[in-house]
C-alpha positions in Angstrom: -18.8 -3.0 -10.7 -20.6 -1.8 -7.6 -22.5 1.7 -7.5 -24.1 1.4 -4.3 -22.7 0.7 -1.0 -22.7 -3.0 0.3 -24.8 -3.1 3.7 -21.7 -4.6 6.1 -18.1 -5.5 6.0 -18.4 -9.2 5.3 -20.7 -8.4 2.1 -17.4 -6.5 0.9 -15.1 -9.3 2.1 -17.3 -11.7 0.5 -17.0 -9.4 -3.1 -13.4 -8.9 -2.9 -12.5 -13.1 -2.3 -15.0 -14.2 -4.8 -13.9 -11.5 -7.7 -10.8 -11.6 -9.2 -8.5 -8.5 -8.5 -7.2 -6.5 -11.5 -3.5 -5.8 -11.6 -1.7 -2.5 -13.3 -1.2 -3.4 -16.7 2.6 -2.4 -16.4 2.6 -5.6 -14.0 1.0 -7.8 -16.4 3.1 -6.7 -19.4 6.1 -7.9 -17.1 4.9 -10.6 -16.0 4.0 -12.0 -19.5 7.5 -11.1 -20.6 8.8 -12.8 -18.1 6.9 -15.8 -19.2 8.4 -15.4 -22.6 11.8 -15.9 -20.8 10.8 -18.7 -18.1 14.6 -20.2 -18.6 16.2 -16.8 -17.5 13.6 -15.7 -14.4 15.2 -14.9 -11.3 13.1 -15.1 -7.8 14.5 -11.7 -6.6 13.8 -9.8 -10.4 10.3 -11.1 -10.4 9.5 -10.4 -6.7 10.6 -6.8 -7.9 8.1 -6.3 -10.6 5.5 -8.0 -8.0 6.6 -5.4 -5.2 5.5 -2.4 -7.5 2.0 -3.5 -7.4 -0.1 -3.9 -4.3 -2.5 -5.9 -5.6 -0.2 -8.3 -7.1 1.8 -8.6 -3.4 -1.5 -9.3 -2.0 -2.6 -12.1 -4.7 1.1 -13.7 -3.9 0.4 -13.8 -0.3 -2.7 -14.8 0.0 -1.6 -17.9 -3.0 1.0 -18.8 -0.8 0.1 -19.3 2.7 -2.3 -22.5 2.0 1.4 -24.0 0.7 2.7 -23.2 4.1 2.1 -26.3 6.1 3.4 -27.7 8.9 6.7 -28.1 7.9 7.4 -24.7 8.2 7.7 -23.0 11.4 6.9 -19.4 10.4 4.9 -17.2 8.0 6.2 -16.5 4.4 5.9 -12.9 5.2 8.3 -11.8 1.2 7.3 -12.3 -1.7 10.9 -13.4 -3.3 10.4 -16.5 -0.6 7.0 -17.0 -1.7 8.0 -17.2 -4.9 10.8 -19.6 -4.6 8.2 -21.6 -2.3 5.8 -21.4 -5.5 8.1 -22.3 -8.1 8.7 -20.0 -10.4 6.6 -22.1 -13.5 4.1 -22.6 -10.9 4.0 -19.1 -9.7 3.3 -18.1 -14.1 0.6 -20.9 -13.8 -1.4 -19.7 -11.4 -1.2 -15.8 -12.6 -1.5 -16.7 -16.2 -5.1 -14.8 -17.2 -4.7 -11.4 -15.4 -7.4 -8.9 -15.2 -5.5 -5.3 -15.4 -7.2 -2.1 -13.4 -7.2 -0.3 -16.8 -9.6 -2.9 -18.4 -11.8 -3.1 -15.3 -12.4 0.4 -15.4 -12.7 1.1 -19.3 -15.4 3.3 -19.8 -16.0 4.5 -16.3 -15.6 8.3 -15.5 -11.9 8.9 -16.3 -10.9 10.3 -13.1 -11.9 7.0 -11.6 -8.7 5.7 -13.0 -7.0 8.9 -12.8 -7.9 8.5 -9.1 -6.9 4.9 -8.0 -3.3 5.4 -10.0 -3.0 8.4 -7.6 -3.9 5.8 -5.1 -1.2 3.6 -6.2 1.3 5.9 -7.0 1.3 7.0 -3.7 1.2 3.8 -1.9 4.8 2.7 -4.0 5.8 6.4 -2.8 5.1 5.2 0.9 6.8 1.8 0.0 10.2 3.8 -0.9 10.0 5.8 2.1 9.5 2.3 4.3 12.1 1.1 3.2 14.6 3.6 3.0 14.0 4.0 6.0 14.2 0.6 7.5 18.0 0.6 6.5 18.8 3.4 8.0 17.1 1.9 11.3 19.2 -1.6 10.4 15.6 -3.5 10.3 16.1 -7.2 10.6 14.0 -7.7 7.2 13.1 -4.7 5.4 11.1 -6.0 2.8 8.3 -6.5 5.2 8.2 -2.9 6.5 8.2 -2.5 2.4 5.3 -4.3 2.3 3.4 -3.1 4.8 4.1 0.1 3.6 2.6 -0.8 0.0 -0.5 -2.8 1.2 -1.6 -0.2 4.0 -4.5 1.5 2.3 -5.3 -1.9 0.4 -8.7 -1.6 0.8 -9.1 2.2 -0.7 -7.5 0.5 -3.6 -9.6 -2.2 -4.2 -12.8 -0.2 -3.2 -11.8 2.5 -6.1 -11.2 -0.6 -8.5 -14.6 -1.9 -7.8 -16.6 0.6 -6.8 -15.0 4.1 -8.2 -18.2 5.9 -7.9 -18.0 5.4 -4.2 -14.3 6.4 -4.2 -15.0 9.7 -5.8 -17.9 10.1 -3.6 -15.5 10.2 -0.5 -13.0 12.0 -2.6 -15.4 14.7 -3.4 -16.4 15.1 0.3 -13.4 15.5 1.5 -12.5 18.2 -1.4 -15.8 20.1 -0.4 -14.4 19.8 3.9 -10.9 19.9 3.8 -11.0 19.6 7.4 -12.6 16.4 6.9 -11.0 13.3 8.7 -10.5 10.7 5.5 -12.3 7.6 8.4 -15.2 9.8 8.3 -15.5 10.7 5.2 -15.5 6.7 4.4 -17.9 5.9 6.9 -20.5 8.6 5.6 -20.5 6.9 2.4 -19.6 3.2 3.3 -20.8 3.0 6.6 -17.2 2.2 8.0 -14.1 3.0 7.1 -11.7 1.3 5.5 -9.3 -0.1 8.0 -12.6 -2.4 8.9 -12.8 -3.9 5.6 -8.6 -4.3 5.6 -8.6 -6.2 8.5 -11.2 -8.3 7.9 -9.7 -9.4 4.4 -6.4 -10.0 5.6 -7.7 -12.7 8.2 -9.8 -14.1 5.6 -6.9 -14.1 3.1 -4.6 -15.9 6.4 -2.4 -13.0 5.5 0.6 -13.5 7.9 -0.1 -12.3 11.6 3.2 -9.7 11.7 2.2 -7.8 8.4 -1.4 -7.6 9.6 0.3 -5.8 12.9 2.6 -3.8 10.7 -0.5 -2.2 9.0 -2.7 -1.7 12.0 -2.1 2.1 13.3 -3.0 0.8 16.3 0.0 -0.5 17.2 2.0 2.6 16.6 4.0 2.4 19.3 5.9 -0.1 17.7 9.0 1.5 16.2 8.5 -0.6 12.6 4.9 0.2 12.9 5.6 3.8 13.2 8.0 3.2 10.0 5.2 2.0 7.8 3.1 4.6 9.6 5.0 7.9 9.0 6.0 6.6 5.6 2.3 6.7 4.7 1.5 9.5 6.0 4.4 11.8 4.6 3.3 10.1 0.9 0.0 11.0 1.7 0.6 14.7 2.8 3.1 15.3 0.0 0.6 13.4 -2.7 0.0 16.8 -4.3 3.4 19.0 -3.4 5.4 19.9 -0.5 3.1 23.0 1.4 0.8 20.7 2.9 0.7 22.4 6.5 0.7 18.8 8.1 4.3 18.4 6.7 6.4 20.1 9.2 5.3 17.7 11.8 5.7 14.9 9.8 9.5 16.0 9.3 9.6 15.8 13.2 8.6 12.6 13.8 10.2 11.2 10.8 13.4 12.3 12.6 12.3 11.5 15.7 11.7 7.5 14.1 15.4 8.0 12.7 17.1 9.8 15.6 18.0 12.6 12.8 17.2 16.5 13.0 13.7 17.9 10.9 15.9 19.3 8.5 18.3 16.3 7.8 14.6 14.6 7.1 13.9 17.1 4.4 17.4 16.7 3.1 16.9 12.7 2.8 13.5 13.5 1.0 15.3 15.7 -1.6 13.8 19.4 -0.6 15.9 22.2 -0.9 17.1 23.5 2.5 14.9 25.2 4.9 15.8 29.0 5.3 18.0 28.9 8.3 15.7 31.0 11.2 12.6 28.4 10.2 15.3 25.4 10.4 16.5 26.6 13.5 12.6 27.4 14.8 13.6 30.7 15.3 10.5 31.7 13.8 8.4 30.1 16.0 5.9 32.0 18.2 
């Protein structure tokens, strides 16, 4: 465990490749049933348990793309094609011992863990949103926008596994300034934000070149950028409800990403309608 910040990116890089990641436990009770069962595992059922977790997806990857080669012309960019690369008694191998986040942080301050399953929780959240979404735009693979979806805010992950006193440092902070941007409130206590150290582990990690553009805002011009984009941002604003005032404009550019109204957004999502002179912005003003 780390209490302290690390004094640059590469000392964090450096943690995170040499340390084994923990997994959710849920993952790990699967997986070892699945193990149980080896004669009966299917590629696509166990790339579903895998797509649940983010750290998981992000152990397969980074397992897989040494395997790559020359043969192959392209990046293994899902994990039910990583896994059939693998071999599926290979694949239970090499993830055999698994560390879950819930033993890493036994005894640490409870809302540590209460925190990063937030964390998670809302990265699936933004996952389900991705790729819903991704259908409706007829996305030539969805499961990547899926994944970039789920490993977006990788690195607030793995700092709260590691480090959760920093995490609820830069929680707290932003509690106390709710006007806050969440980059700053990283950088005040890590000295960058977190994006920095996500970029940097995904070229270390030789994570494929497409999902490291899917999960860099900067390229949010790019309509499946904006996918993976908006769909972490709407699971972000609605983490605690549905009266977050940044919503509304989420609904807008949602729709505007889907070439559907504001209100046919928050129909999708499940929200009761809007009354109709807010819906119709007659409100506005």
């Amino acid at each position: 465990m780390i209490d302290h910040p690390l004094p640059d990116i590469e000392s964090w890089v450096l943690f995170f490749n040499n340390n084994s990641l923990p997994v959710l436990r849920v993952t790990k009770r699967r997986l070892d049933e699945m193990r149980d069962n080896l004669d009966r595992v299917d590629a696509r059922e166990l790339a579903r348990v895998i797509l649940q977790d983010p750290i998981m997806t992000v152990r397969v990857l980074a397992y897989i793309q040494p395997m790559r080669g020359r043969a192959l012309q392209h990046d293994i960019t899902t994990i039910a094609s990583a896994v059939m690369m693998a071999g599926i008694e290979p694949f239970f191998n090499r993830f055999s011992e698994l560390l879950t986040i819930e033993e890493q942080l036994q005894g640490e301050d409870r809302h540590a863990l209460l925190g990063i399953l937030q964390i998670i929780r809302r990265a699936q959240r933004a996952a389900d949103y991705a790729q819903e979404w991704a259908i409706w735009r007829h996305d030539i693979n969805m499961e990547e926008i899926r994944i970039a979806a789920l490993l977006h805010d990788l690195a607030e992950i793995l700092v709260w596994c590691s480090a959760p006193k920093l995490g609820l440092d830069i929680l707290a902070r932003q509690q106390a300034q709710p006007t806050l941007r969440s980059a700053d409130a990283q950088t005040q206590v890590l000295g960058f934000a977190f994006q920095e150290i996500q970029m940097a582990l995904c070229r270390v990690w030789h994570l494929p070149e497409l999902l490291q553009h899917l999960i860099n805002d900067d390229n949010s011009e790019r309509a499946r950028v904006r996918n993976v984009l908006l769909a972490v941002r709407l699971a972000r604003h609605s983490a605690h409800g549905w009266e977050d005032a940044a919503l509304p404009d989420d609904y807008k550019d949602i729709g505007h990403l889907l070439n559907i109204t504001p209100e046919a957004v928050r129909q999708r999502i499940g929200l009761a309608p809007m009354p109709a002179r807010e819906a119709d912005g007659s409100e506005a003003g």
